[in-house]
C-alpha positions in Angstrom: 0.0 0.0 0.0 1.5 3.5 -0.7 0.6 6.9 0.5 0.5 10.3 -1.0 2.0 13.5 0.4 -0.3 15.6 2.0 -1.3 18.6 0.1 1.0 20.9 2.8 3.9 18.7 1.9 3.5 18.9 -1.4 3.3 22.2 -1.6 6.8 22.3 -0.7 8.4 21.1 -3.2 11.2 19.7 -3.6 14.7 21.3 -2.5 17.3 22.1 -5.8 20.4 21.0 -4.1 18.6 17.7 -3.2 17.6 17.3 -7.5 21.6 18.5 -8.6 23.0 16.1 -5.9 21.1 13.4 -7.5 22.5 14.5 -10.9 25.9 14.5 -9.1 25.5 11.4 -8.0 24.5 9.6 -11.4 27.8 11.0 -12.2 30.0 9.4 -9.8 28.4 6.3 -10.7 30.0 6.5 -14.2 32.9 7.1 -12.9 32.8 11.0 -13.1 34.2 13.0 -11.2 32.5 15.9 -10.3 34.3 19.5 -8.6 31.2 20.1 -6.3 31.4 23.9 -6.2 27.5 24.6 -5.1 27.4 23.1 -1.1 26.2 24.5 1.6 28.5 22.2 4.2 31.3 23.7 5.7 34.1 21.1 4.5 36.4 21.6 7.4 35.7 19.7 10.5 34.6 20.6 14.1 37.5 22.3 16.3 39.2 19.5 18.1 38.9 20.7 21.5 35.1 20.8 21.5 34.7 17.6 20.2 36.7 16.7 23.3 34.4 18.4 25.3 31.6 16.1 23.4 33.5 12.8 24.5 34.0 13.9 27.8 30.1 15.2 28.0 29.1 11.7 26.6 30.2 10.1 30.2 28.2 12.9 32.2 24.5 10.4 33.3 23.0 13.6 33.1 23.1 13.7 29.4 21.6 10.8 28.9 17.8 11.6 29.7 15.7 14.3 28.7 17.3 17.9 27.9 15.4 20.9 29.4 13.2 22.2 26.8 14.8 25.9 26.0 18.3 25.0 26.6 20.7 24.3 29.9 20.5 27.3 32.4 24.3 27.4 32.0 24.7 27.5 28.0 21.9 30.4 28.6 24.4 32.0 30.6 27.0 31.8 28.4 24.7 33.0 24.9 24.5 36.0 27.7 28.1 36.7 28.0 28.7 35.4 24.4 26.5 38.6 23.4 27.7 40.9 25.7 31.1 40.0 24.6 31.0 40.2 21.0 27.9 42.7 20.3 27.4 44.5 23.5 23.7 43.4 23.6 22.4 42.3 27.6 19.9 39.3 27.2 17.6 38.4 29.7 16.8 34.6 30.8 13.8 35.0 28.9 14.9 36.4 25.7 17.0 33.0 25.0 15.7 29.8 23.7 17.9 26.6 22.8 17.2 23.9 19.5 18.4 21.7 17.1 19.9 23.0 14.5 18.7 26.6 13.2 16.1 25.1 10.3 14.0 23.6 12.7 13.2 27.4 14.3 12.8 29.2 10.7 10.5 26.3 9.5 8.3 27.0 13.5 8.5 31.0 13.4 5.6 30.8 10.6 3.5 28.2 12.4 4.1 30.0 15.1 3.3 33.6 14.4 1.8 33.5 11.0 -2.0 32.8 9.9 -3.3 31.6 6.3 -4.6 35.0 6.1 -1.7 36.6 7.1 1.6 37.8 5.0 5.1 36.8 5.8 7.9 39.3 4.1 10.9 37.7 3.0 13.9 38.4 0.8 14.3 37.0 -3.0 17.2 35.8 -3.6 17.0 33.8 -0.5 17.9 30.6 1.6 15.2 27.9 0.6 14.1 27.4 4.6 12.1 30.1 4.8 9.4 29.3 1.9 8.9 25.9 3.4 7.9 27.1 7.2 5.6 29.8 5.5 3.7 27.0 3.2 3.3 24.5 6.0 1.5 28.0 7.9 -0.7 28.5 5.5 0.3 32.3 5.1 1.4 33.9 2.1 4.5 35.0 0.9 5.4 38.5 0.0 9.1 38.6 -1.7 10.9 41.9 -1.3 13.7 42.2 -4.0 17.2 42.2 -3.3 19.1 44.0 -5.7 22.7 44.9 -6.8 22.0 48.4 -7.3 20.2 48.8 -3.9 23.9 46.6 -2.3 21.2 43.6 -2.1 19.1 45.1 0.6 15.2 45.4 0.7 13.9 48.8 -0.2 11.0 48.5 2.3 9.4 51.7 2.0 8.0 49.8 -1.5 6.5 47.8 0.6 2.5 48.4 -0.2 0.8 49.5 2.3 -2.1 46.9 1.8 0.7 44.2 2.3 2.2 46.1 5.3 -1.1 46.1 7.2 -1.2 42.0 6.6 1.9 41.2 7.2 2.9 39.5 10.4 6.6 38.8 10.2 9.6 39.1 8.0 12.8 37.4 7.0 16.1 39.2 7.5 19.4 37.4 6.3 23.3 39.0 6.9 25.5 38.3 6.1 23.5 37.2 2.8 23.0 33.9 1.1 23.6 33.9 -1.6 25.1 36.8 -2.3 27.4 37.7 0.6 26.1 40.8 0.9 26.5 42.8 4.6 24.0 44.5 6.3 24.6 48.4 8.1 23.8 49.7 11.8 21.6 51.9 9.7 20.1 49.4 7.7 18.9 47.4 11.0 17.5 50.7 12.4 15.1 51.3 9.7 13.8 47.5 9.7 13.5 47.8 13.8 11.3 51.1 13.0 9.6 49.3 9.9 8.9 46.5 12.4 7.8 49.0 15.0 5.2 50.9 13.0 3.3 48.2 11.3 3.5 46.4 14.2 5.4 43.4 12.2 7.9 40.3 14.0 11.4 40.6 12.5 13.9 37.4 12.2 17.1 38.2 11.6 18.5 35.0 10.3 22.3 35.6 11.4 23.8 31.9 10.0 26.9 33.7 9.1 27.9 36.3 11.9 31.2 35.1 12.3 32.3 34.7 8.4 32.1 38.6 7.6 35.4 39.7 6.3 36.0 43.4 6.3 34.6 44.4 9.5 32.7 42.2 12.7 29.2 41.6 10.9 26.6 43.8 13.0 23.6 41.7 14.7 20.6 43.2 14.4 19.8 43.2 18.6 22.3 46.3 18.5 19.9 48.5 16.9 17.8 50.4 19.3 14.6 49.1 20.2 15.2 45.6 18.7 14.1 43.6 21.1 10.6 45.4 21.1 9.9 44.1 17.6 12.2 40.8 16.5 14.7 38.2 16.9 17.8 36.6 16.0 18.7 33.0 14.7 22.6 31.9 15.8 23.6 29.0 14.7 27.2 26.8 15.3 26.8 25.3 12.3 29.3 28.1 10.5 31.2 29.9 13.3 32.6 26.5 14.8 31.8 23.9 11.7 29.5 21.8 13.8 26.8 21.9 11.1 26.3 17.9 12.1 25.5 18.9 15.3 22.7 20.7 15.2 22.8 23.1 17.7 21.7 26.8 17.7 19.4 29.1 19.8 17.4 32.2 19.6 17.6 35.6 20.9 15.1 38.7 21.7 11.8 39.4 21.9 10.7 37.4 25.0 6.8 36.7 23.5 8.4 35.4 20.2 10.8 33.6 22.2 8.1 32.1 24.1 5.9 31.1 21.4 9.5 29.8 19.2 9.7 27.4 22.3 7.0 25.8 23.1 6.4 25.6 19.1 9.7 23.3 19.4 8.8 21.9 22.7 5.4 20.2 21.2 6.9 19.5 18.3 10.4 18.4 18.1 11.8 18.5 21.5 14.9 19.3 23.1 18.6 19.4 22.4 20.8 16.3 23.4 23.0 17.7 26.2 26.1 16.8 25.1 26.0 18.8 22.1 24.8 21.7 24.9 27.5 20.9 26.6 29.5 21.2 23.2 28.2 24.5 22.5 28.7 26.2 25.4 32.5 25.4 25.8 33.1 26.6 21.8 31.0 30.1 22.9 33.6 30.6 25.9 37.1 29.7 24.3 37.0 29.3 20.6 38.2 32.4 19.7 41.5 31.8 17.8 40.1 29.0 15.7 37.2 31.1 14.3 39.6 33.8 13.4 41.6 31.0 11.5 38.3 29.6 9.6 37.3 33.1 8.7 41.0 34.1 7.4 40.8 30.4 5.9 37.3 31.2 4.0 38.7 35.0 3.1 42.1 33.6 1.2 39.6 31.3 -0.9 37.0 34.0 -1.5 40.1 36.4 -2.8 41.7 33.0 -4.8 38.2 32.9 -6.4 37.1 36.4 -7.5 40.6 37.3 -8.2 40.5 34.5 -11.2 37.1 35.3 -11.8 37.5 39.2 -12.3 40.8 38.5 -14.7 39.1 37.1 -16.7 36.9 40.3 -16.9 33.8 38.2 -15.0 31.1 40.5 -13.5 31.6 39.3 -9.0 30.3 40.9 -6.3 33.1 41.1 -3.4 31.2 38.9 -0.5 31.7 41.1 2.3 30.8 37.4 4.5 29.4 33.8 4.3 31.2 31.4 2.4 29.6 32.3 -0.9 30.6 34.1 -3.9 28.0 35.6 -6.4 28.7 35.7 -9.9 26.5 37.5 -13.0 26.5 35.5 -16.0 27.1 37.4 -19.1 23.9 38.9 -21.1 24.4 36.0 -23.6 23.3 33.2 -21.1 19.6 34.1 -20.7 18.9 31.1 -18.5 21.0 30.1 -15.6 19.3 26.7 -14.4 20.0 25.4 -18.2 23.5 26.6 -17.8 24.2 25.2 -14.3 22.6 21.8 -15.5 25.5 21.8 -18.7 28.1 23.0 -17.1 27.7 19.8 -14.2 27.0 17.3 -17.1 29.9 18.6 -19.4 32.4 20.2 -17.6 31.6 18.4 -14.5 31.6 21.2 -12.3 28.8 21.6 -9.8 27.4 25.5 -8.8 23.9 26.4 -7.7 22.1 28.8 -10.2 20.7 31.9 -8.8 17.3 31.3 -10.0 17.3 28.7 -7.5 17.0 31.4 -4.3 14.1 33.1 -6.2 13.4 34.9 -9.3 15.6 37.8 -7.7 18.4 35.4 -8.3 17.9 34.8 -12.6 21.6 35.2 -14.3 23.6 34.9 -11.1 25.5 31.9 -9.6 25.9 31.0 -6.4 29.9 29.8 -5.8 30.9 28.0 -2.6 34.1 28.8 -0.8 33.7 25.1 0.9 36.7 23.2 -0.9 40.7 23.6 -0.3 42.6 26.8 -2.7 43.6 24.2 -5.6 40.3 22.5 -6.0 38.3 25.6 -6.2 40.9 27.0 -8.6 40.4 24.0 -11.0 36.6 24.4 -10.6 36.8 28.2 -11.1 39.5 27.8 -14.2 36.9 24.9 -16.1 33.6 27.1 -15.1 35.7 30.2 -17.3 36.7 27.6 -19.9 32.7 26.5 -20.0 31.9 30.2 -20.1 33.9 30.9 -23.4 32.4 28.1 -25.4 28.6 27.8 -24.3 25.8 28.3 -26.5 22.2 28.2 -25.9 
């Protein structure tokens, strides 16, 4: 007997990285190999000492029942001092809220706070996660452009004022995937006051606060008022390469923090205590190693748009994450047909920007997660590609 997907599920659809990764697959099967240049998985693994931690954490008896839903009063106490530390923001015991893994509280914050006759603002291009938690709700989705000549931020006073007066939360994303672009102080001041006056919940999805390469990546909690009118999504996943682990938390507005929680807490539970444990030791001491990942990521974004702007290639510098953004030239009209060739002839995997939303036609998502010499090689055959495609 076999079941169909329920409408809400299939409404989702189905993810483009999971589609190309089947392609890439097939590939490797023939005995292909293929320079994947399109993850999203930091390739470097977990700093050693907290997967000591982990080991030693594993022998602790308490870890091995239930974890407190909301997170360990003493990793809360260090996301306090983590904060204070780094962005100069006080939290509050209720303003903090502990999961698994930072999907699982962007797919919630719709079911959460959003109705089927409500409107959820979010930004196009964008990270997939947030158009599957808005069609499980129910609510619609109301994309606010992100464009090169604006620096990739959302103009929101274009924002209708019909749409304004339904909308119940928005999507917020810097440093940006997928085109590394950085937010401004300023820039999170008018969202708080956009949030303020149309009385709207902002998320700030902050996945890559520590890979920001000019200057410290601002968190939007620094802007005054913040914490009247939104939230912000940490994950470790990026900072300390423990996207296996699935650890992040949440941080602001207590009533959104309380409704964030007990959306996880009836749903998918808590965190396994060792990797709070984890977590909590890489917030107090990791500080060298994440300043060697993010000089690590910046020599391969500079390896990468350096060969890339020789050869007189159109690249947008990444101010953070571990993305580059690429324009195709005006010849190539359609960038899902030219990823799909350039993976099945030249074997080299990238993600086309199409695939983050409409925003995203002619661009291509690069990723930075391979050593210097295999992203060189998949750089140099993507230019050689380049020169001789036709559509």
């Amino acid at each position: 007997m076999e079941f169909k997907a329920s409408h809400r599920l299939q409404s989702v659809g189905e993810k483009y990285l999971a589609i190309q990764q089947a392609n890439i697959n097939q590939l490797k099967k023939s005995g292909i190999e293929v320079l994947n240049l399109g993850r999203g998985n930091p390739d470097l693994p977990t700093f050693a000492p907290v997967v000591e931690k982990a080991k030693t954490a594993l022998d602790n008896k308490v870890n091995h029942g239930y974890p407190p839903y909301g997170g360990k009063p003493a990793l809360k106490e260090t996301i306090k001092q983590f904060y204070q530390r780094e962005y100069q923001v006080a939290l509050e015991e209720d303003e903090i809220t502990v999961f698994s893994g930072s999907a699982a509280a962007l797919t919630a914050l719709p079911m959460a706070l959003a109705d089927p006759s409500g409107v959820v603002l979010t930004p196009t291009p964008a990270f997939f996660g947030y158009h599957i938690g808005i069609t499980m709700s129910g609510a619609e989705e109301w994309q606010m452009p992100l464009l090169e000549r604006n620096d990739y931020l959302p103009e929101l006073e274009k924002i209708p004022q019909a749409v304004r007066e339904r909308a119940q939360m928005m999507f917020l994303n810097y440093p940006h995937n997928p085109t590394g672009a950085g937010a401004t102080h300023a820039f999170f001041d008018k969202a708080v006051q956009f949030g303020l006056d149309n009385h709207i919940a902002i998320v700030h999805d902050f996945a890559y606060a520590d890979i920001s390469f000019e200057h410290q990546a601002p968190s939007f909690l620094q802007s005054k008022r913040a914490k009247e009118t939104g939230i912000e999504i940490y994950t470790l996943s990026k900072t300390f390469n423990m996207a296996g682990w699935r650890s992040a938390f949440a941080v602001g507005n207590a009533s959104i923090i309380k409704l964030l929680k007990a959306y996880i807490q009836n749903s998918v539970g808590g965190t396994f205590g060792v990797v709070q444990d984890a977590s909590q030791y890489a917030l107090e001491t990791q500080i060298e190693e994440r300043k060697q990942l993010r000089d690590t990521y910046l020599d391969r974004r500079n390896t990468v748009i350096q060969l890339l702007k020789t050869n007189q290639l159109s690249v947008s510098q990444s101010s953070g994450t571990f993305f580059v953004w690429l324009k195709l030239p005006e010849k190539i009209t359609d960038d899902r047909r030219f990823a799909k060739s350039l993976l099945n002839n030249a074997h080299v995997a990238v993600v086309p920007g199409s695939a983050f939303g409409d925003a995203g036609q002619g661009y291509l998502r690069i990723s930075l997660v391979a050593d210097t010499a295999t992203l060189a090689s998949g750089i140099n055959q993507l230019i050689t590609y380049l020169k001789q495609y036709r559509e």
